[in-house]
C-alpha positions, 0 to 999 in steps of 0.5 A: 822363236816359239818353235825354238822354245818348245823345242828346247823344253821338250830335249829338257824334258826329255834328258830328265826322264833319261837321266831319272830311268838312269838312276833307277836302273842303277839302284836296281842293278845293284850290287853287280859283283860280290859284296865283301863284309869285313869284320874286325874280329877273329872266327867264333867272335861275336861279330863274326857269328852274326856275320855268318848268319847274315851273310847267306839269306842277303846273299839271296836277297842281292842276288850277288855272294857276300863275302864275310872277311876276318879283317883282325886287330886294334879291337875292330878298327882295321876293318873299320879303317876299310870300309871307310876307305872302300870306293867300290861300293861293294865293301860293307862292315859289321861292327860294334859299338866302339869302331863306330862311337867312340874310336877317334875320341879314344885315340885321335890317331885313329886313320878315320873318323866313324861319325864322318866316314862311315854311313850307318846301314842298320842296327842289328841287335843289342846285347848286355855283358856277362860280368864271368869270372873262373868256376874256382873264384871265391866266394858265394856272392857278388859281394864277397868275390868284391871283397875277395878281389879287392884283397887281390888288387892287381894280383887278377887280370881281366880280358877284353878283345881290346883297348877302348871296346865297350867290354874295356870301357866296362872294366874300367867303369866297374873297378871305379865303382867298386875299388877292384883292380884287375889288370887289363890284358886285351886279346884279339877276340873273346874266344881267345879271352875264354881260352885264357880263362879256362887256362889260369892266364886271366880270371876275369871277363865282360863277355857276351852272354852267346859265348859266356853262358855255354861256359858257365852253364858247363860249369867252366865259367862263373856268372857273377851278374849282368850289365843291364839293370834288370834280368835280361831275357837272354840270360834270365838266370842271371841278376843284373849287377845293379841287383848285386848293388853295383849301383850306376853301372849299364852297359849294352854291346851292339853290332850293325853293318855300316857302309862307307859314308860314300856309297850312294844314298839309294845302295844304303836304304836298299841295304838297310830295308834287306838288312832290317828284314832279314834280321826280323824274320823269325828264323833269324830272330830265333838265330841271333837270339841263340848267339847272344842278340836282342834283335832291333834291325832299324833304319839309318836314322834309327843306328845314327841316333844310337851311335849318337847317344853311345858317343856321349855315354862311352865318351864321358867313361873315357874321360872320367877314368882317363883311358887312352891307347898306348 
């Protein structure tokens, strides 16, 4: 009977160690074939840019090709609604804030819900808002462009890459404080808003400061301030709104790869250590940092605990100025 024990404990002992050698060679053999990287944006985007760049060095890093696919439409959730329905575990997204935020509470019918169906893999980089209007705007300060446009009232028209995007959100945050009402009329991405801006169709803009800022410095574009409280290092030349005395007004953009909420535990943790490093490398430091990007590369823990807190402060500009999809 002991025998029988000994023997039993030792098969035990012995199909643990193989299932643990098992798990191991899984995480190492992964991926096994190309990844695909969805983004919610058109080409020349900002998403897209930083997929671009990323692409390549953890193309390397994986020993597999990464694929980046312009998935376009309803302001990144179509690519976001994806990846949280991939079951290949080789289909990642980049995205913003507002596909993995606030998306659900902006419209309920939105097929996925990004707090349950999308694993955090690792924030890339942060970003504020280029507040840009036409070179012909008027007015030599902030204020009196204020004062302009609210003569205008809804005569204006601002761009966004879409309902419920951080650069929406914003707007409608801004006309509430201060009494301006352009119009809101949502493009696919922000190369298309720029384009309409340089041809009359809109006049007014939240946009990042890596595709507002070659505007404005070629005097196609006006910088009137930007969303961070203070002069941010990336557009130094520029006050900050809070400065032109828009008080309570800070807003940042962000974009980060996510995975679907069911890829394995060790695939995400591999992903986001390759992502992180890549990112903070100074070569791609200095890369982002040219396209518009304060570079983080942080943990899973570290993006749930921003997309935390922007699911609060997004969520509360939804419900204060009553802002739903049509």
């Amino acid at each position: 009977m002991h025998a029988r024990k000994l023997t039993r404990r030792t098969f035990m002992g012995s199909a643990l160690l193989a299932a643990g050698s098992m798990v191991a060679a899984q995480g190492t053999s992964w991926p096994s074939k190309p990844v695909r990287l969805l983004v919610g944006f058109p080409a020349g985007s900002s998403p897209d840019l930083t997929a671009r760049s990323l692409a390549e060095p953890l193309a390397k890093a994986l020993g597999q090709a990464v694929v980046v696919e312009n998935r376009v439409g309803a302001g990144g959730n179509i690519a976001a609604d994806a990846v949280a329905k991939a079951t290949d575990d080789h289909t990642l997204g980049l995205m913003i804030n507002g596909n993995m935020t606030i998306a659900r509470i902006l419209n309920p019918r939105v097929p996925f819900d990004p707090l349950k169906d999308l694993a955090p893999v690792s924030l890339i980089g942060t970003a504020p808002l280029v507040l840009a209007a036409s070179a012909q705007s008027p007015g030599d300060s902030v204020a009196q462009w204020l004062a302009e446009a609210r003569k205008s009232g809804q005569q204006l028209s601002y761009g966004s890459p879409g309902v419920g995007t951080v650069a929406h959100l914003g707007m409608e945050l801004l006309k509430s404080r201060t009494g301006i009402a352009p119009v809101h009329v949502p493009y696919p991405g922000n190369p298309q808003i720029i384009n309409a801006m340089l041809g009359g169709q809109v006049q007014l803009a939240l946009l990042p400061p890596g595709l507002a800022m070659p505007q404005v410095r070629a005097g196609k574009l006006r910088a009137l301030g930007t969303t961070s409280t203070g002069r941010s290092t990336l557009v130094p030349e520029v006050a900050s709104l809070k400065e032109a005395g828009i008080e309570n007004y800070q807003l940042e953009i962000w974009n980060a790869v996510a995975a679907p909420a069911s890829m394995p535990t060790a695939h995400i943790m591999k992903l986001s250590s390759l992502v992180s490093e890549i990112v903070r490398s100074p070569e791609m430091r200095q890369r982002l940092f040219q396209q518009g990007w304060q570079v983080v590369g942080s943990s899973p823990e570290g993006l749930k605990n921003r997309i935390e807190a922007d699911t609060r402060a997004l969520g509360d500009i939804i419900r204060q100025q009553k802002i739903e999809t049509n």
